[in-house]
C-alpha positions, -999 to 999 in steps of 0.1 A, spaced: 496 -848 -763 497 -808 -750 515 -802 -720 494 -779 -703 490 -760 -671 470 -727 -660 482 -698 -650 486 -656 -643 507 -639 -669 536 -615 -653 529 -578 -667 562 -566 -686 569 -541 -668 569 -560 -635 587 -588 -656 614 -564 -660 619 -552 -630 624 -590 -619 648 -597 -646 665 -571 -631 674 -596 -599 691 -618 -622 731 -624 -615 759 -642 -617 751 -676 -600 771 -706 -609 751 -737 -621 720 -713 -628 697 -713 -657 678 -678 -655 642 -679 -672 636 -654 -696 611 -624 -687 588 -632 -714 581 -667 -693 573 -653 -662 541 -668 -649 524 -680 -617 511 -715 -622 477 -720 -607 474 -758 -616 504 -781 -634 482 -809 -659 513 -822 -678 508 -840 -707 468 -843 -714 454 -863 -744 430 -845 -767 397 -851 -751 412 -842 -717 425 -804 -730 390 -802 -747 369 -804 -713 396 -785 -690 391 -759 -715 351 -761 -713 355 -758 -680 378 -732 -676 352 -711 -704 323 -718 -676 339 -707 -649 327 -688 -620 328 -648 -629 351 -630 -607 362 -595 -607 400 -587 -610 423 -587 -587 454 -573 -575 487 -599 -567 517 -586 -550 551 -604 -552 570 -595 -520 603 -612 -521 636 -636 -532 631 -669 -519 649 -708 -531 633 -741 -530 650 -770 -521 670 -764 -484 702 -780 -487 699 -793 -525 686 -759 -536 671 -760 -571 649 -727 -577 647 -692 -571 619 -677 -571 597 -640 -561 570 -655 -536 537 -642 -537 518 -626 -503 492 -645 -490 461 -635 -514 427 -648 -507 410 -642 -542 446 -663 -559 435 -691 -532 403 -690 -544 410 -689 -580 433 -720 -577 411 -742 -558 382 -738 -588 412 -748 -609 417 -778 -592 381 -785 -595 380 -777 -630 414 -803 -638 396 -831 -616 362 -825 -638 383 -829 -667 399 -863 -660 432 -849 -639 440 -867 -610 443 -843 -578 472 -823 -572 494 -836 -544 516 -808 -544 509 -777 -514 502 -744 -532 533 -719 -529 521 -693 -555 556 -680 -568 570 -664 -605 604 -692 -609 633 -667 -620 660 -699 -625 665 -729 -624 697 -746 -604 715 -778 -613 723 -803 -588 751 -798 -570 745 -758 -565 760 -747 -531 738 -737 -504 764 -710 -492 761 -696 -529 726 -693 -535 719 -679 -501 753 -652 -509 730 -648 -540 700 -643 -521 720 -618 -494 733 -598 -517 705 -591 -543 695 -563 -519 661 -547 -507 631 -562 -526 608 -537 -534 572 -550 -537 559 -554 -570 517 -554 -575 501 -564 -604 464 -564 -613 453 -601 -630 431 -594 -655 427 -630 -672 432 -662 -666 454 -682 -692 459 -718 -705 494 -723 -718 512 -748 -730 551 -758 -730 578 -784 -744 586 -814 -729 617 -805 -711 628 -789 -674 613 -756 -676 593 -761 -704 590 -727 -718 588 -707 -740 554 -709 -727 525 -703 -756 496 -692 -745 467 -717 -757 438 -698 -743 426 -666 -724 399 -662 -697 391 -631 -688 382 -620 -654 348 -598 -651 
């Protein structure tokens, strides 16, 4: 069984300017910048048939033109048991869009629904359990300025991932281009 999700591929150069935020934060696992994605719809582990008509149905989607996404600053999941940091994404109506037909196109396919809220985001590490609150946002405080970073999505991909935390490296199954 493929574990699979969709997503938007991170350009390099922008990729390197977020590798760039990486630092020394205990219990961290920093992502390489080859990895770098924004995940438009999680499927796990799919059977055959399943990855067969999500990607049908990713190759008859609706055309779109490009568009441009801009990531516009540090952020953590998790509150007090922080467990990711991440580069959020500004509010984009075309990426809400995008996402929702994705979520169509899983359900079509035999996914159940997504219960998850969308919080578009590239994942720069991950944090074990037990990282310190105080730590992360000292992190956070002193990684400085963020400079927004804008990126034009020009495809659509399907990529798959090991079973594991974190999954990657992330292989690239199939590419959609946007017209």
């Amino acid at each position: 069984m493929p574990r699979l999700f969709t997503g938007l591929e991170v350009p390099p150069d922008v990729a390197q300017a977020l590798a760039l935020k990486q630092g020394a934060l205990r219990k961290s696992r920093w992502i390489a910048p080859a990895d770098y994605h924004i995940t438009l719809r999680f499927l796990g582990d799919v059977e055959v048939p399943v990855a067969e008509a999500l990607q049908a149905g990713l190759a008859e989607a609706k055309a779109r033109p490009p568009f441009t996404i801009t990531l516009d600053g540090l952020r953590c999941f998790g509150g007090n048991k922080p467990h990711t940091i991440y580069a959020s994404v500004a509010t984009n109506p075309e990426l809400a869009e995008l996402k929702e037909e994705h979520e169509q196109i899983a359900r079509r396919a035999g996914v159940g629904p997504e219960v998850r809220k969308f919080a578009p985001h590239v994942t720069l590490a991950r944090l074990s359990r037990g990282s310190e609150p105080p730590a992360v946002a000292a992190y956070l405080g002193d990684s400085g300025l963020f400079t927004p970073l804008s990126f034009r999505v020009e495809r659509v991909v399907l990529f798959s991932g090991r079973e594991s935390t974190g999954g990657g490296p992330y292989v690239v199954e199939a590419a959609y281009p946007l017209t």
